[in-house]
Each structure stands twice: as C-alpha cells, then as structure tokens.
N, C-alpha and C positions, 0 to 999 in steps of 0.2 A: 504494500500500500504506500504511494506518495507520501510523503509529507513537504509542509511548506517550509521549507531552510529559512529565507528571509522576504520581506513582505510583507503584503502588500504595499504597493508605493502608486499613492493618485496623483498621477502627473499630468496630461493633457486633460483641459475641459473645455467644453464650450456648450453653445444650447442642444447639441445635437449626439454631440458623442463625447467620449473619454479614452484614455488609455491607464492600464493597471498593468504596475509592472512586478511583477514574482520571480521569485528562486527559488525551485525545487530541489529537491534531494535525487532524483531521479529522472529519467526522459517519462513524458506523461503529457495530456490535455490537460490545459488552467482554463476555466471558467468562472466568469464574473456572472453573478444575476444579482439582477435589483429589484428591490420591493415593488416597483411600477410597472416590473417584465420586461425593463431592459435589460441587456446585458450581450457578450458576448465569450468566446472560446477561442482559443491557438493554441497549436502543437508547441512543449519547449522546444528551444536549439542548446545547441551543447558548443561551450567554447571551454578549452580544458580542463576540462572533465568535470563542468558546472553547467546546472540544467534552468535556464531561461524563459521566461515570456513575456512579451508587452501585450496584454489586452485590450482590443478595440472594443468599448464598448460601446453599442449601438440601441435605439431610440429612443433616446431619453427627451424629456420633455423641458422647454426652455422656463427656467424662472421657477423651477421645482428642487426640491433636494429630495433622494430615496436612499433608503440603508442599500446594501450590498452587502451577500455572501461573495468567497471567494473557495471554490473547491478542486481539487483534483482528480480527472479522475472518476467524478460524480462524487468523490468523497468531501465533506466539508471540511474545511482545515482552518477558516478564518470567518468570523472572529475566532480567537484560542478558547477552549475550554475554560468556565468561571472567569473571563477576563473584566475587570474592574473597569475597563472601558465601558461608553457606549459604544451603537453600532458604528461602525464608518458608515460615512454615506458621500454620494457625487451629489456636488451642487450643480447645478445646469444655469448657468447664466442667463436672463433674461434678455431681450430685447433692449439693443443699445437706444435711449435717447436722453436727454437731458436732467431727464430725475434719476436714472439710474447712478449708483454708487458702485464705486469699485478701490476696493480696499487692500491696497498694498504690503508686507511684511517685508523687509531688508535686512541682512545682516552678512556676518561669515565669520571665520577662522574659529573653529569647533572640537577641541581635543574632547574624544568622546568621553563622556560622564563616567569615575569610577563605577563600577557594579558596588560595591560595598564601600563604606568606611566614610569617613569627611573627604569631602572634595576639597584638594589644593585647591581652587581656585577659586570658591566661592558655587553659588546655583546655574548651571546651566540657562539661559533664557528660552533654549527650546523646550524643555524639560517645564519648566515653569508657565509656557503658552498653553502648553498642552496641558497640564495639570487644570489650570483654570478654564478650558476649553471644556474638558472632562466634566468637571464640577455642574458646569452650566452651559450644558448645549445649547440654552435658548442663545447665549450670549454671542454677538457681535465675532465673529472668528473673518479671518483674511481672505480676500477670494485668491490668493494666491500669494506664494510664499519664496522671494527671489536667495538663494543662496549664491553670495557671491564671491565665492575662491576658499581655500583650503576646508573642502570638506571633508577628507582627513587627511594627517600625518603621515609620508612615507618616509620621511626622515627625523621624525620625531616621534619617537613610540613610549607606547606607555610600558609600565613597568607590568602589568600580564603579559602586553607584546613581548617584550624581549623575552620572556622566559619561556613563550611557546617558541620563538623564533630560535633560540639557545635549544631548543627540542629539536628543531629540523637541522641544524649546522651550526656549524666554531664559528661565535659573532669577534672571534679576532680575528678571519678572514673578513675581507672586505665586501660587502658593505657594513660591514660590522649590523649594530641593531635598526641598522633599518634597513626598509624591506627589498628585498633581490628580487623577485619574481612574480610573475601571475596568482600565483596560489596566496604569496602571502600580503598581497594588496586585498583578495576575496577576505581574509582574514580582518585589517582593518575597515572592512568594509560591514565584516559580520558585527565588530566590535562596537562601529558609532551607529549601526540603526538596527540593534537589536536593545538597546534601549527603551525599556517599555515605553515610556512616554514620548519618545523621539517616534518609538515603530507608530503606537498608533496617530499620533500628529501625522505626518505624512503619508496616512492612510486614508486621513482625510480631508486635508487640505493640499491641492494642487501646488504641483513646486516647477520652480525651474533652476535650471544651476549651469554655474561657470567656472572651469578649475581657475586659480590659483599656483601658485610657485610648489607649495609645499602639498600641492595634489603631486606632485613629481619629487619634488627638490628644491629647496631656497636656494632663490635666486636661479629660477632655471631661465634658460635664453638670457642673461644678464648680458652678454657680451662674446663676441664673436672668438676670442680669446680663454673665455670662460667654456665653451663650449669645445673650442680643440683640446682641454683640456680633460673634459669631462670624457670626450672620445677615447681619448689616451690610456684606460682605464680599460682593466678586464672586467669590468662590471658595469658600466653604464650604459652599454648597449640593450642587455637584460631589463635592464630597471628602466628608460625609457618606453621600448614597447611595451612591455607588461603598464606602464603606465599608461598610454593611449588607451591602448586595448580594454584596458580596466574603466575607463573613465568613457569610452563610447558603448560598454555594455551597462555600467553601471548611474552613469548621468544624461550622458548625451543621448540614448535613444528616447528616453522621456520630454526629452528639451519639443522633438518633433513634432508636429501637427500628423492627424492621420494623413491627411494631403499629402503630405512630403515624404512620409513614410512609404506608402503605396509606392512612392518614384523612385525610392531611394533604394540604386543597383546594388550596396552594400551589404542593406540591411537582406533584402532577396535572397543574397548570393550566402550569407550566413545560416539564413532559414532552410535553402535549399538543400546546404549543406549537409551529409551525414554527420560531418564533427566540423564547423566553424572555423576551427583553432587556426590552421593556416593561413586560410582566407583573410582574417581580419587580422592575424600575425603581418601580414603581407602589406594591408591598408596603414597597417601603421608604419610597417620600415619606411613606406612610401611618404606617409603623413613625417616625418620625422627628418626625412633626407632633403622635403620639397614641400615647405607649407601650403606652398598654393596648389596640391592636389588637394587639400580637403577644406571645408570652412567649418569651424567651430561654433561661430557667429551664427543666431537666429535673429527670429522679432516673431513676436507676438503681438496679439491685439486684442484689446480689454475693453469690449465697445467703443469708449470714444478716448481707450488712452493706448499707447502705440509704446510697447516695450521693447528696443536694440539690445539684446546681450553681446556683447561685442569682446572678443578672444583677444585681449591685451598679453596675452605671453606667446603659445607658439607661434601668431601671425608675427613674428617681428622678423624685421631686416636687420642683421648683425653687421654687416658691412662696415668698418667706419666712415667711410664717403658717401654710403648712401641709408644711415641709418634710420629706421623707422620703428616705430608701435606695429604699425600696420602692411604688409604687404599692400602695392599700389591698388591690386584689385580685391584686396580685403575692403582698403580704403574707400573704393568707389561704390563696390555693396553698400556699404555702411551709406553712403551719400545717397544713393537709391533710395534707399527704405527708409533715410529720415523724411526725401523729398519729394516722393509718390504720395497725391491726394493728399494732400494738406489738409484740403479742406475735412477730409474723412474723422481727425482729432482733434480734439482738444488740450490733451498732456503728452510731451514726448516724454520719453524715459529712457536712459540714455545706460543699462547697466555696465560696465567694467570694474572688475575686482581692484583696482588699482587708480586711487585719488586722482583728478584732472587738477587738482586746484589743491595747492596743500600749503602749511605753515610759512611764509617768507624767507626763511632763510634756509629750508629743507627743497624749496623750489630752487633758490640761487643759487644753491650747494651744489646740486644736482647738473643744473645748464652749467653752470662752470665746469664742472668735471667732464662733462660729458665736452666742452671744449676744449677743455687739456687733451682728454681721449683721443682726439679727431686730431691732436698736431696746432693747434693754435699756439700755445710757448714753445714747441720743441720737443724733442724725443726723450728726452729726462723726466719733463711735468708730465708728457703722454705716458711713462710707465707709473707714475706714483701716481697719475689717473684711475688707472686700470686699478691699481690696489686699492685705492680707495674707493672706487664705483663696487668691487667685489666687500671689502670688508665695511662699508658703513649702507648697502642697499641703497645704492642712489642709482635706482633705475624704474621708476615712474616716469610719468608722463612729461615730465619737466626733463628728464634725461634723454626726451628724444624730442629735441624744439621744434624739428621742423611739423611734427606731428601732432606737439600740445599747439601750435599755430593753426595746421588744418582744422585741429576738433573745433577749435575758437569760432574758425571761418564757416565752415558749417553750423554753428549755430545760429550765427550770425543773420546766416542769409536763412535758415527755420523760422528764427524770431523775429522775423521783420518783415511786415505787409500786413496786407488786411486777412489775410489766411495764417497768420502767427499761430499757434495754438495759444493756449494763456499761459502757461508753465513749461519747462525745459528742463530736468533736472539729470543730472548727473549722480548716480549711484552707488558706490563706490564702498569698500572695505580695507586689506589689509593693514593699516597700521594702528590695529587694538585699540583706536580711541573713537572717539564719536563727536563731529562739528558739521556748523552750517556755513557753506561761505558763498559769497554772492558776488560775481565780474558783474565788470563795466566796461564796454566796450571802450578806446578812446575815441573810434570811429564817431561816436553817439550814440545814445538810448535806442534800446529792441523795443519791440511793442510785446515781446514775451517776457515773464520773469524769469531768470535762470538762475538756479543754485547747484551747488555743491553739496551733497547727503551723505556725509562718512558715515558709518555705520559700523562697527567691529571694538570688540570681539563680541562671539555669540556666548562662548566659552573658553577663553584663554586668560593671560596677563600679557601683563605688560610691567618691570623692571622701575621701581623709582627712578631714575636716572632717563629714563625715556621718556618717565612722565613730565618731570622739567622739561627734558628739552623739547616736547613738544609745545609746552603751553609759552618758554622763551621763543620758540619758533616764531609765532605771532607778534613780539614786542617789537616796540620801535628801533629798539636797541638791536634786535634782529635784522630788522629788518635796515638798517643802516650796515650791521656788519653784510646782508646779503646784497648790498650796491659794488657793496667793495668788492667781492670774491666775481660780482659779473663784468665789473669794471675790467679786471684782470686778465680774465676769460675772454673779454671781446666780447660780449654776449651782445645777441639783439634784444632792444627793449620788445616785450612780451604785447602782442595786441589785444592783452587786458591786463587789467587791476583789479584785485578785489580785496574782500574785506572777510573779515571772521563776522559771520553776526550772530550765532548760538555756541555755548561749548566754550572749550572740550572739555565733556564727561568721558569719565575711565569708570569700567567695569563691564559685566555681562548685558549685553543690551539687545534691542532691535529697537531699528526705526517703523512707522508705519503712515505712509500718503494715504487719505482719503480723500478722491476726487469722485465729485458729484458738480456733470454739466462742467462750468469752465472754473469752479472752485475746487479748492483745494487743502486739505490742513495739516498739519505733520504731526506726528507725537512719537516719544522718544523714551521708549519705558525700562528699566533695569531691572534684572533680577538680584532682588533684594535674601538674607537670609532670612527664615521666619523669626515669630515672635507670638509671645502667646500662648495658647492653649494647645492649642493645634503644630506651633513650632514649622508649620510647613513652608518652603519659599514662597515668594508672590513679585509679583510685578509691579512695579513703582513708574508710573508717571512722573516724569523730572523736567519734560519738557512739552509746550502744546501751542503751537502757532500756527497761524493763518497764512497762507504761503499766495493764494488767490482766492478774489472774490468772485 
C-alpha cells in the first residue's frame, strides 16, 4: 500500500483549477477530490529513486473554497490520521474587478524549525501563521504565499542533518556537512516541510517560490572567478545538478500554471519517462553550463495584480565586461511581462530574492567594488575587489549597475502615463532584516508609487554586529562615507535616490500587501515568543500602512 512521504503542497490556483503536489513512497496514482466533486489524478514519475506528482485539479468553482482529500491508490493518506489540523481546502479565486481583495504573504531565508527542544532562534513565522490559521479558519488567511530565496540550507545544516549525513559518508571528505547529492537535498527537503504546521500551511495556502544562494551555496554565481573556482573542485559538479534538479522537482514545477505545464517538453519528457533521472540530470548540466536554455522567471496574475518572480542568481552574466543580474533575454522577458496590457492591472509586483534598493553605504560599497572588479584602479584594487565582493556579499543588485539602472528604467516607463498601475513594488528578502524604502526618480515624479518591501528572515538570525551595520547603513554618516568609496570607484551617479521610510525590524517576520481595486496596505507582523496561559507563539503587528488609496 502507498503511502504519502511528503505533502500535500497547494501550489497553483485560480477560479478554475489547481495543482497539488505529492511525494510518495512508491510508483502509484495520486488523486485529489474535493468536497464540490472536483478534483483530479496523475500517475507518479520517478527521478532517483523518489516517487512524484503535481495534481491538476479540475472544476472547481470561482469564488468558493472546498476541503480536499488526497489518496493513493484509492487509499486515503491525507489528511493524516487524528491530525489536529483542519481540513485543507483550495480556494478558487473569484472574478477579478474592483472590490475584489487579494492578499499577499512575503518572506524567506527558513532554517527548518527544530522537531524538539527550544529553538535557537526564537518562533518560526510560518509555524506561527499557520498555528493561528489553525485556531481560526474563519480568519483572514493569504491568497497566496510568495517564498523568496533560501528555502532550505544546503550549506548550512542543522545538527540532525549532519549526523544523518555522518551516517551516509566521512563529513571530513568534502563537502564536509553539507549536502553532496540528490538524495541528500530530498532529505533537507523532508526536514523543512515535514513540519507539522509548515506541512499543513502549504497544504492550504497557495505558494510560489524562488531559490536563493543558499538553495545551492552562499554566494552562488557571485563572480565569474568565484565560479572557476567552485569548478575546480571534485564536488561541485554533484552539488550543483543535484541542486537544479532538486529545486525544478521540488519548487519550480508548482511555480507553473496548468497552461504552461501542458507545453512544457521537460516536464512530458520526465513523465514519459520510465525513470526521469537522466532526462532532467541532462536539463540541468544544460541549465548550469548555459543559462539561457532555461528561465527560472514566471509571472503570475492575481486578478488585477501582476506578480514577476524574477531569477536574480542563475540568470547572471559573470563576464567582467559585460556583467549583469540578468541575461539580455532574461532581461527582455522581464520587460514583456511588466509591459503587456497595462491596462489589464492595477499593482505590479516585482519578486527577486535579493534587495533592488538597500542601506547607503551597503549600495556604494557594492558599485565600488564591483568597479574595482571590472579594472577601474588597476589590477591590484581588481584582486582585493574580488576578495572583498566574495568575503563581505557584495553582490546584489547595486553590484551589477548596469542592471540596478535597467530595473530603474523599467519602472520608470511602468509608472508613468495614464495606464500607471497605482503601486510598483519591489519584493525582496535575503538580508534577515525587514525595511521600506521608496526612489525618486531624478528624471521626475511617476504617477505610480514605488517601494522597496524587504522582508527576511522567516526563520533565521542575524549577528549583533550586522545589526548595527545595517541600521548605520542608513545614517548620514553613511551615507557620506558611501560618496566617498563611489567617488573613488568612478561610479555613475545612480538614476535614483531614495529614502528609508519604515524599519529596520530584526527578527522572524513576514510582510503582507492587501490590495483591493487601486488601494493598497502593508503590515509587517513578527513572531513573537508566547506569554501566558497558553505560553504559545503568536504574531505581532509592529507595522501597518497605507501604501495606496
């Protein structure tokens, strides 16, 4: 008899259909049915010796929510036995027009919750949504839940990992404690969403996601130097595909629309497959040697608000002459899809794991370096470039100017006319703290609002010492020594300016947009430890503003 390994995971929805993605224990049919008689079935596929399926589920009715079973087999496997959850259920979107609401969740960087004992780090904030979601199904939950970069550790593992890892191999051979292979990426995969209150949250709240550095390795793609190095190595050939591989079975095929799915020779060629493994072994040496065979990059659309996730690490150009964020014709996609029907939204949404707009002096740090790199002082300042861009992470969006330039220009021309949408926001995670910050073109005023939405961590830290220097990042004092470092560098003055205007909060958090018609509000809630009777976490409102009316 099947059983369900990991899952359910409600990833696509709209008013018509879904997808449900599962991992069995064995090759078998997964079936979804829902309380209203939708639902649907797929055979797994097998990619190293692990048994798969994304469920299309079909007709469901718009502007309804229904429970779901999920079985194998005809055997029921989900919900679990006594589970203290309620049921999952798909919401089915209603009919986009001007009263409709659509309610956003943002966050990232997630070291999975210990199973036992006090957590280092304080409450989990998924663990904590979901807890309260639990409590009160009537309550207010997200129509959808954007994860934006390191959804787990493969270079940072927790201390169960090492010691199952110390079970398969000598962690004094290289990679030492973190992870070498396919099998043992499914393992921290088993780790952060077998998580009861993680499993059943994104069982039933819609997600979408975008790896991160340390979905692979910090600082991966940092530098075209960084990478011949990383080649150099009897291991990183391994830990690369295994990492693609892992993250187009385990993220990216949910990220998909049925539409796309049906087209997509990949995913076919997988399904058709008796065992997968090579096939998509194959798409990734490809994806890895030549970015622009694959796009990582979607968009979504949420009635009248238009979400770009947009792959800030493998699409880069390492080149130093011709360095970019973006492959050119990543970059042009991206320019499509903000600029197709305008009129169609009202909110862009701009996700990439990595801050467009960040602290002053952590921006001019950055375009300096990234000038030394390229040969503007000479070949002495270009090597103590490179150490620095590698040992202090100065490789965001400011580390590739010509590219933090384009995003600008694209905005630019989004937010200005009488087809503006009202809002523009930029999405963003990795640096464990949480701010708002708002450009100015020098061109002159958009007729859109545009911010900056840091959001992280969901579940990490962050180091005293990081914590100052983010919040000196912002001072004037900063920001005078950051004239001086672009003075030096030659740098081009930046075709914007902006300001800090919420933040920075540190700790476990997510952000949450609700726009309704051309309004807009942000709230910014932390998981707090409990207090009380009950002693359980909860979630703190720290922040709540009006971003459009």
């Amino acid at each position: 008899m099947p059983e369900l390994r990991l899952g359910p995971l409600l990833r696509y929805a709209d008013g018509a259909s879904a997808t449900v993605w599962v991992e069995a224990d064995r090759p078998c049919t997964a079936e979804v049915r829902c309380a209203d008689g939708a639902g649907g079935s797929s055979p797994t596929f097998l990619v190293a010796g692990h048994h798969y399926a994304l469920v299309l589920v079909e007709g469901l009715t718009a502007g309804t929510a229904t429970e779901y079973e999920v079985l194998l087999d005809d055997t029921p496997v989900w919900p679990l036995p006594d589970s203290p959850f309620p049921p999952s259920r798909i919401t089915a979107p209603g009919e986009a027009d001007g009263d409709t609401g659509v309610r956003v969740a943002f966050g990232s960087c997630r070291w999975a919750a210990p199973a036992e004992g006090k957590d280092p780090v304080g409450p989990d904030a998924l663990d904590t949504l979901a807890a309260r979601l639990a409590a009160d199904p009537a309550a207010e939950r997200p129509d959808v839940l954007l994860l934006l970069g390191d959804q787990v550790y493969a270079d940072e593992t927790s201390e169960s990992t090492r010691r199952w890892l110390a079970g398969r191999r000598d962690l004094d051979d290289p990679p030492g404690a973190q992870v070498a292979d396919y099998e043992e990426y499914t393992h921290l995969y088993d780790e952060s969403w077998r998580d009861p209150e993680v499993r059943w949250l994104l069982s039933t709240v819609p997600s979408c996601a975008i790896f991160d550095d340390h979905d692979v390795i910090d600082d991966w793609n940092t530098s075209a130097a960084w990478l011949a190095d990383m080649r150099a190595t009897d291991w990183w050939q391994e830990r690369i595909l295994s990492g693609l591989m892992s993250y187009w079975v385990y993220q990216h095929l949910g990220n998909l629309s049925p539409a796309e799915l049906a087209v997509d020779p990949l995913y076919a060629a997988v399904r058709e497959a008796v065992d997968g493994t090579t096939v998509l072994r194959e798409f990734a040496a490809r994806a890895d040697t030549d970015a622009t065979s694959v796009r990582w990059s979607y968009r979504r659309d949420f009635g009248r608000v238009r979400l770009l996730m947009v792959d800030s690490r493998a699409a880069r150009v390492l080149d130093e002459d011709r360095r970019a964020m973006l492959d050119p014709g990543e970059e042009q996609w991206v320019r499509e899809q903000a600029l197709e029907s305008p009129e169609s939204y009202d909110h862009l949404l701009i996700g990439t794991s990595l801050p467009w707009l960040l602290p002053h002096l952590v921006h001019d740090a950055e375009a300096w370096d990234a000038a030394l790199c390229r040969g503007e002082r000479g070949t002495l300042w270009a090597r103590l470039g490179e150490k620095l861009r590698r040992g202090a992470d100065l490789e965001h969006w400011a580390a590739f100017p010509a590219s933090f330039d384009a995003l600008a220009a694209l905005i630019a021309e989004v937010g200005s006319g009488p087809q503006a949408p009202a809002t523009v926001c930029v999405l963003s995670g990795d640096v464990h703290h949480a701010y708002v910050a708002e450009p100015v073109w020098r061109s002159g005023r958009l007729d859109s609002r545009v911010l900056q939405l840091t959001c992280s961590p969901v579940h990490n830290s962050v180091p005293p010492y990081m914590r100052f220097g983010f919040r000196f990042g912002w001072s004037r004092v900063a920001r005078a020594l950051g004239r001086g470092l672009a003075r030096h560098g030659r740098c081009a003055p930046t075709p914007v300016v902006w300001r800090r205007t919420e933040g920075p909060w540190f700790g476990n958090q997510l952000m949450t947009l609700v726009m309704r018609g051309r309004s807009s509000r942000l709230r910014l809630e932390q998981a707090r430890a409990g207090q009380g009777d009950d002693g359980r976490p909860y979630l703190k409102t720290v922040m709540e503003s009006e971003v459009s009316r």
